[in-house]
C-alpha positions as CSV (number, residue, x, y, z in Angstrom):
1,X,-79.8,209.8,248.0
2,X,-83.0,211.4,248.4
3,X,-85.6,212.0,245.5
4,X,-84.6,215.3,244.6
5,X,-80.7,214.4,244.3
6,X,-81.4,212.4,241.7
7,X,-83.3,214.6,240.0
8,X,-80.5,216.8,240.1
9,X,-78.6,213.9,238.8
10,X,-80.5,212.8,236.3
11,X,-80.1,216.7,235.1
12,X,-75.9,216.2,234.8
13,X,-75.7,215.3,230.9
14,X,-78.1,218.6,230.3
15,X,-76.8,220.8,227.8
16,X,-77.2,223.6,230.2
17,X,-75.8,222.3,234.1
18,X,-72.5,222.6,234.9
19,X,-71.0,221.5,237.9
20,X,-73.5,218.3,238.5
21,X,-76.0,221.0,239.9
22,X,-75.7,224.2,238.5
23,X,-77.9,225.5,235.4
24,X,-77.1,228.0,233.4
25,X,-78.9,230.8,232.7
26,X,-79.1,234.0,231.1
27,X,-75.8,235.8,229.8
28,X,-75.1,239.0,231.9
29,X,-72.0,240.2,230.6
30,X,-68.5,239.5,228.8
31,X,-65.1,240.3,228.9
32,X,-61.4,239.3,228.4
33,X,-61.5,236.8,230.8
34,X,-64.4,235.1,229.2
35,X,-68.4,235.2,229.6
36,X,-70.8,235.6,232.6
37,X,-74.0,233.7,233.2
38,X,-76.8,234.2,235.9
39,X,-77.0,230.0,237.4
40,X,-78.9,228.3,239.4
41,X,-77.9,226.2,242.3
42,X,-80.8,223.0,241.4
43,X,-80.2,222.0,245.2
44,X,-81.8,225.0,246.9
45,X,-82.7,227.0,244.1
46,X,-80.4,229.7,245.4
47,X,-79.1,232.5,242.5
48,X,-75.7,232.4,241.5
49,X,-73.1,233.6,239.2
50,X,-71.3,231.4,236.9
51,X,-68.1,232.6,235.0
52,X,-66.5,230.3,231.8
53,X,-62.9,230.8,230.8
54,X,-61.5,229.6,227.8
55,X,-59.0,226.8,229.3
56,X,-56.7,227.5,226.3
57,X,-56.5,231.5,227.4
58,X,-53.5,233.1,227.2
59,X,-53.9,233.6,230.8
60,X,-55.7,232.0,232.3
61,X,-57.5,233.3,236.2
62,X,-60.8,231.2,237.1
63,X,-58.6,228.8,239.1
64,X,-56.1,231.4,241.1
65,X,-59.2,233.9,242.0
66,X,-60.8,230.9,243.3
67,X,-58.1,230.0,245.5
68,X,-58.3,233.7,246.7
69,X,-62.4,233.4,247.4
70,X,-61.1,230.6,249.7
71,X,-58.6,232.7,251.3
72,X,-60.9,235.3,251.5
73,X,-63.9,233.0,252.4
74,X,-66.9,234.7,255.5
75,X,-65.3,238.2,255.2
76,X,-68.0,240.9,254.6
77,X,-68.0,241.9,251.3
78,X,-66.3,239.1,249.7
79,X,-68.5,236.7,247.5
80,X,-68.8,233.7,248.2
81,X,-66.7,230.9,245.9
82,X,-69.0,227.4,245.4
83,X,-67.5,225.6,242.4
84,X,-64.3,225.2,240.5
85,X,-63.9,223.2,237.4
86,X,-63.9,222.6,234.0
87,X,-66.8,221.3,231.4
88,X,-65.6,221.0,227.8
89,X,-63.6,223.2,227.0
90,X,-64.1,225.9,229.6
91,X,-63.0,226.5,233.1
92,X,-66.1,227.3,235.0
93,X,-66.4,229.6,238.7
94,X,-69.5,230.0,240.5
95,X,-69.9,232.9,243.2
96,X,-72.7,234.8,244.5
97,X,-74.5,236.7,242.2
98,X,-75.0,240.3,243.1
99,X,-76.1,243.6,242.1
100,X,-75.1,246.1,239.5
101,X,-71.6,247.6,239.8
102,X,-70.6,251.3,240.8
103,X,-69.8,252.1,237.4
104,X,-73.1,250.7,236.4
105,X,-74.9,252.7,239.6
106,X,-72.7,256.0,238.3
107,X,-74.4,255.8,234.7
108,X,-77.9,255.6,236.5
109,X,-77.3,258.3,238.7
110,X,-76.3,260.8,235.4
111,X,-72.8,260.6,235.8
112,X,-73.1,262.7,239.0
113,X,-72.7,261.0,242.6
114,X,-73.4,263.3,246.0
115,X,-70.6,264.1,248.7
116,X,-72.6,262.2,250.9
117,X,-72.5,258.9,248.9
118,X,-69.0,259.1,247.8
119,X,-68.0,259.4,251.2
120,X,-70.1,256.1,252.5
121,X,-68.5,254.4,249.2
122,X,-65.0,255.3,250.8
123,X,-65.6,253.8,253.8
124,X,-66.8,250.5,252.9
125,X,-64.4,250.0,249.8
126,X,-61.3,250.8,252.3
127,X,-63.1,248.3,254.5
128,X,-62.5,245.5,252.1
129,X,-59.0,246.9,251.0
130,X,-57.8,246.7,254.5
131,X,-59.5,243.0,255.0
132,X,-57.7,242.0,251.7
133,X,-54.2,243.6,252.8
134,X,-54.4,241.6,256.1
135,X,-54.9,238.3,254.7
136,X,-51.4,239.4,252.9
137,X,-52.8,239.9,249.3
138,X,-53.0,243.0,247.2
139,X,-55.4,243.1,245.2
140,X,-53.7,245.2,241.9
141,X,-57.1,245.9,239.9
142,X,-58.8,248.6,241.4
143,X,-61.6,250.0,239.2
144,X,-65.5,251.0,240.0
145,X,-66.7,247.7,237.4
146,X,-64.9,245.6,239.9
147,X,-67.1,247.1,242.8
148,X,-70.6,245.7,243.0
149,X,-73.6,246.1,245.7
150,X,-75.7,242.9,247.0
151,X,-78.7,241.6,245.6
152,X,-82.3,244.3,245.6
153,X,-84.4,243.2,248.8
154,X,-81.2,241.5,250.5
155,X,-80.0,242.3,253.5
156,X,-76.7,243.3,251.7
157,X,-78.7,245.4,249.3
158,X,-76.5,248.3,250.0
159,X,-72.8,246.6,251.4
160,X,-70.2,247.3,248.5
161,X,-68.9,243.7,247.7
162,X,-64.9,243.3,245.5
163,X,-65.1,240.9,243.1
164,X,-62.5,239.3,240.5
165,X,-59.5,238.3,242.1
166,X,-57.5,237.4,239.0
167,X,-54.6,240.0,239.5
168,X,-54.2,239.3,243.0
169,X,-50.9,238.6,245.1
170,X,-49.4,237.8,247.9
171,X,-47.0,240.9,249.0
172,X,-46.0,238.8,251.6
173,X,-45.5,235.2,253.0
174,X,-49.2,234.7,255.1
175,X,-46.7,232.8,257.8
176,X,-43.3,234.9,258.4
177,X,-44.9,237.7,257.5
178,X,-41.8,238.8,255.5
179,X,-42.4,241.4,252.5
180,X,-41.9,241.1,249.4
181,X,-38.8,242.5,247.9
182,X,-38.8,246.3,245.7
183,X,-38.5,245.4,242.4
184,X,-38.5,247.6,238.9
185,X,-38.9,247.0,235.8
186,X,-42.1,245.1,236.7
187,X,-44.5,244.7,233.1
188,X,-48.3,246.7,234.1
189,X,-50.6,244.4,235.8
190,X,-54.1,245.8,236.4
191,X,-56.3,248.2,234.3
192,X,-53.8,251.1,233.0
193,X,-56.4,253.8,233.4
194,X,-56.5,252.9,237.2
195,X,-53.0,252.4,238.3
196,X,-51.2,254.1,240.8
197,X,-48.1,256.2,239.1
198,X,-45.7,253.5,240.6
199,X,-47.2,251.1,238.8
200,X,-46.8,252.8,235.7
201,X,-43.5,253.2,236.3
202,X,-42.7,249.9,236.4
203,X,-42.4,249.6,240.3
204,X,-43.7,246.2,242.5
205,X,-46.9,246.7,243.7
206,X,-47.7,246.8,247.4
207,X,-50.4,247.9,249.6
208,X,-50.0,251.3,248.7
209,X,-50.9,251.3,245.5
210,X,-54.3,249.5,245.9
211,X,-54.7,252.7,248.2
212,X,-53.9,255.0,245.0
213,X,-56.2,253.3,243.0
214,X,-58.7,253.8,245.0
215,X,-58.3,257.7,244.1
216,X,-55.3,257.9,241.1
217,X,-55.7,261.1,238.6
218,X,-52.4,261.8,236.6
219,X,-53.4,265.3,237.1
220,X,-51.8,267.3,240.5
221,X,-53.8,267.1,243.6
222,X,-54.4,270.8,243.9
223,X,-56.0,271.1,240.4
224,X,-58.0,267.7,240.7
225,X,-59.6,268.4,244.3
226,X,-59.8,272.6,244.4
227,X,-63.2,272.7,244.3
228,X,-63.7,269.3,246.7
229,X,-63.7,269.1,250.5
230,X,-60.1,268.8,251.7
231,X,-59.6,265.8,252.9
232,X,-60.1,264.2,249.4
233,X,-56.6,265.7,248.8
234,X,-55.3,265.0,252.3
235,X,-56.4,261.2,251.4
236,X,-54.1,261.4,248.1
237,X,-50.9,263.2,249.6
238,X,-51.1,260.0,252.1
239,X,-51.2,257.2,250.3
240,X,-48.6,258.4,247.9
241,X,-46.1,259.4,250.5
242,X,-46.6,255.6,251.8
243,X,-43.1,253.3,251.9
244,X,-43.3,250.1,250.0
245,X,-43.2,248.8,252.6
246,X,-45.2,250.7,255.2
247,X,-48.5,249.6,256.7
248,X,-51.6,252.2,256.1
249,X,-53.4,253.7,258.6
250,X,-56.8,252.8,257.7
251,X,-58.7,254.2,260.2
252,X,-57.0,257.7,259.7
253,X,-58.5,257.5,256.0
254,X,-62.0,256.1,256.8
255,X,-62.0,259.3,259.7
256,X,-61.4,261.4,257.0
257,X,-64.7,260.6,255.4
258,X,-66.5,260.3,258.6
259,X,-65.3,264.2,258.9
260,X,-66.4,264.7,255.3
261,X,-69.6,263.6,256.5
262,X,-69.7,265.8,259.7
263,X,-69.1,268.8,257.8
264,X,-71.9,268.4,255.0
265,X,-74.2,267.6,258.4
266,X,-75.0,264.0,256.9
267,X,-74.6,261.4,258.5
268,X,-73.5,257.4,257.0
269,X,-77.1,256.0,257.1
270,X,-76.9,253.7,254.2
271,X,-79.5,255.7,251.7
272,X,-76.9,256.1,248.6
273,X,-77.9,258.4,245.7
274,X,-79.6,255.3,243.5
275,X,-82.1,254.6,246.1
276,X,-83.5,257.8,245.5
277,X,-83.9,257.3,241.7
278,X,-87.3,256.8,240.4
279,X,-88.7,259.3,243.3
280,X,-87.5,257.1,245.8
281,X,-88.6,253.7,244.4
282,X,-84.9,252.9,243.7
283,X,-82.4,251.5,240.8
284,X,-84.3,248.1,240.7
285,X,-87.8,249.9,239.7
286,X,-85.9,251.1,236.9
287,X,-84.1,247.9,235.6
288,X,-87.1,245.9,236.3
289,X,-88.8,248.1,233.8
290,X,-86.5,247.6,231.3
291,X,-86.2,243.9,232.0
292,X,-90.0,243.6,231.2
293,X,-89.6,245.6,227.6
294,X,-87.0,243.5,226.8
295,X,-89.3,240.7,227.5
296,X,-91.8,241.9,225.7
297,X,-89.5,242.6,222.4
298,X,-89.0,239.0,222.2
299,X,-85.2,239.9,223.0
300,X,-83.1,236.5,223.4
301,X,-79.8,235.6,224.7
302,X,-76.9,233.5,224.2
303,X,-77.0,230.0,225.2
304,X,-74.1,229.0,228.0
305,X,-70.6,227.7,225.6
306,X,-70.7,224.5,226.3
307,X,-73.8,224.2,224.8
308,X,-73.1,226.2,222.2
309,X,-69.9,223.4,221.7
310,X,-72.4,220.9,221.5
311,X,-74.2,222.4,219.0
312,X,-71.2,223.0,217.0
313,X,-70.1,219.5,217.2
314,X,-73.7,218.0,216.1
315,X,-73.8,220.3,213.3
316,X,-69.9,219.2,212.4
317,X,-71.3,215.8,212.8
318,X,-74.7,216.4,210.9
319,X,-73.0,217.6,207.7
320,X,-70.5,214.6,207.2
321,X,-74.1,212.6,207.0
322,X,-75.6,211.1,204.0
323,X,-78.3,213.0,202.7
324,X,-81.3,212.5,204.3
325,X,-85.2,212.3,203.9
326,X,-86.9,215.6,204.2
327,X,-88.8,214.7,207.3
328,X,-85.5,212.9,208.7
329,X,-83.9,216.3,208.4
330,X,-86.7,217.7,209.8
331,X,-86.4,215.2,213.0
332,X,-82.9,215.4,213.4
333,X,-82.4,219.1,213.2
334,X,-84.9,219.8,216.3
335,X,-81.9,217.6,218.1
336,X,-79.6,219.9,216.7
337,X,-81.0,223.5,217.7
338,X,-83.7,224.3,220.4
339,X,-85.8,226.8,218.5
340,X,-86.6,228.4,222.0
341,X,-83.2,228.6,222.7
342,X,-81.5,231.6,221.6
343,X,-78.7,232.2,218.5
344,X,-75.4,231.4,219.0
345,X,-72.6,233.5,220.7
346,X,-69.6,234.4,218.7
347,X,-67.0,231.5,220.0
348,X,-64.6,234.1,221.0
349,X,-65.7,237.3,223.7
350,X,-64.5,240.9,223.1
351,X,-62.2,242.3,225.3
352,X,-63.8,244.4,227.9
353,X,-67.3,244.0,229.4
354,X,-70.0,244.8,227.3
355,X,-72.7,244.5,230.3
356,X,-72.7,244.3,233.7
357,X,-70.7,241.9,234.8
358,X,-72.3,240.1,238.2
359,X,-75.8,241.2,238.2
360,X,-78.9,240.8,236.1
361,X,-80.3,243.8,237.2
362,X,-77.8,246.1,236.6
363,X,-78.0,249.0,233.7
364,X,-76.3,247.7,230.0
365,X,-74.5,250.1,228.6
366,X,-74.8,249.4,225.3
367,X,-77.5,252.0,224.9
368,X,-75.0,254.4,225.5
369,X,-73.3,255.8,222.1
370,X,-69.9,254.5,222.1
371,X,-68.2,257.9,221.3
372,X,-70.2,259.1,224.9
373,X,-69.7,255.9,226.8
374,X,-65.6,256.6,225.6
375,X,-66.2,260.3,227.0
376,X,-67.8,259.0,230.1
377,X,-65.4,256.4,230.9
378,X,-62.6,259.0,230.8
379,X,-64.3,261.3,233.4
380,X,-65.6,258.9,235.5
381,X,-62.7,259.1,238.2
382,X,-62.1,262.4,237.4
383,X,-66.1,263.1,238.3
384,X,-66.4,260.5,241.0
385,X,-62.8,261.3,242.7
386,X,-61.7,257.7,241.9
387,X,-65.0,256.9,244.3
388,X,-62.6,258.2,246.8
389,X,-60.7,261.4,246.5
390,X,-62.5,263.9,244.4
391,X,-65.8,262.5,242.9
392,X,-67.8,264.6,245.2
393,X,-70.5,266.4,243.1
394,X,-72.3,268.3,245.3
């Protein structure tokens, strides 16, 4: 074991290293699935993402998505899966930690994304669909927060990357190939404001609707995509005339873009709307800006759970003690709290995220006022087309 090992070792029993040789780090973002950290991988000093589930959750996903990261392991745009396990009384992931999410990119943008970048978004998102479907999964939770872009300065800086593989399935057996059965009366699995209309109807889920989601209004084509380029509608009217059982044409659907592309005389050269922002300085001038007021406010975040369990447990502990000395107290509460260590997290996460939910850099929207982050969400596949079919703002 060299030298450096075991100083990673030594580092296990730390409050805040999970996994023998990850540390925990900031908090990025929360959900129903639990709470996100930025980590560090002690080994190589190499940036990660570390998720912690509740192991008594109603449902439970850290341990099937991870399975999937494995299935899905060296295609492009797929994180990377390092670490699967539990610490206290948590189930812990680590992945690749990435940039801000499309939803998070939409809000930086002003709610407003070009032809041209909705129609590069198309193309790389049914990229990773299509990868997904052939490794016979569907993924079943289509939505722009689940969408993120690699790491500023990377040379993924720009590549659209799915994350969070909780809902996924198999819609049919990886070896025979055979399909899964039509089924109805199926409960809703997925985000309801991003289902396809099958799913809402209680139909089994197949490759098609993962295609929907992509660009599913409950409002008719013709009034949702007037004013748009046609073949946002012509994308639409194919995916929902597709069999349950029927295979896509996927390269019909990324031509459409390419066409979209052709006719606006742009061309799919990688330069998005947010790398404009800032005159041309990009999203991560921006967020580093912030970053460094929030720094300078003092601003503190929540320590990782299981530390915050520890805490918890040696203040349990602590008050079932005899009454001590003053400076005893004194003494034995700096072994309780770290006072450079931030207050503690409420023990239980609200639902949905409250942050960006795989990148540090990425825009909160908390400084949004909730009754215009409610309008916003509502609009946002209406403005953006689902990211596929009619967000287009030209």
């Amino acid at each position: 074991m060299t030298s450096h090992q075991q100083s990673v070792s030594s580092q296990h029993h730390s409050s805040n290293v999970v996994g023998v040789h990850y540390k925990v780090g900031k908090k990025l973002g929360e959900g129903s699935f639990g709470v996100l950290y930025e980590g560090t991988n002690l080994l190589n000093n190499q940036s990660v993402a570390i998720k912690f589930e509740p192991r008594k959750s109603d449902a439970p996903q850290l341990r099937d998505e991870y399975r999937t990261y494995k299935i899905l392991a060296g295609l492009q745009g797929i994180p990377a899966a390092y670490y699967f396990g539990q610490e206290g009384l948590h189930n812990i992931l680590v992945i690749d930690l990435l940039g801000p999410s499309l939803e998070d990119l939409f809000d930086m943008c002003g709610r407003q994304f070009s032809t041209k970048t909705v129609a590069m978004l198309a193309k790389q998102m049914l990229n990773r669909v299509e990868i997904v479907h052939e490794r016979s999964l569907i993924y079943r939770d289509i939505k722009p927060d689940n969408f993120l872009i690699g790491r500023p300065g990377s040379k993924c800086a720009n590549t659209v990357f799915m994350i969070d593989y909780g809902m996924a399935k198999h819609y049919r057996d990886p070896k025979t190939k055979q399909h899964i059965p039509y089924r109805e009366r199926k409960s809703l699995s997925g985000t309801a404001r991003y289902m396809s209309i099958n799913t809402h109807l209680g139909r089994e889920q197949s490759r098609r609707d993962d295609l929907e989601s992509l660009g599913h209004q409950s409002t008719p084509i013709k009034e949702l995509c007037g004013s748009y380029p046609e073949e946002f509608g012509v994308y639409l009217q194919y995916v929902r005339k597709l069999g349950f059982e029927e295979s896509p044409d996927y390269e019909f659907l990324r031509e459409l873009f390419n066409k979209v592309l052709r006719n606006n005389n742009e061309t799919d050269d990688g330069v998005y709307d947010w790398c404009l922002l800032n005159h041309g300085k990009g999203w991560e001038t921006m967020s580093r800006h912030r970053q460094a007021r929030e720094s300078n406010q003092g601003r503190r975040t929540a320590p990782p759970p299981q530390q915050q369990q520890q805490q918890q447990q040696q203040q349990v502990s602590a008050k079932r003690q005899p009454s001590q000395q003053p400076h005893q107290q004194q003494q034995s509460s700096q072994g309780l709290i770290d006072e450079t260590k931030p207050p503690m997290m409420p023990p239980s996460p609200q639902h949905g995220l409250q942050a960006n939910t795989a990148a540090a850099a990425a825009a909160p929207r908390q400084d949004i006022p909730l009754q215009q982050q409610q309008k916003n969400d509502r609009g946002f596949w209406h403005s953006l087309m689902s990211l596929i079919t009619c967000g287009a703002i030209a």
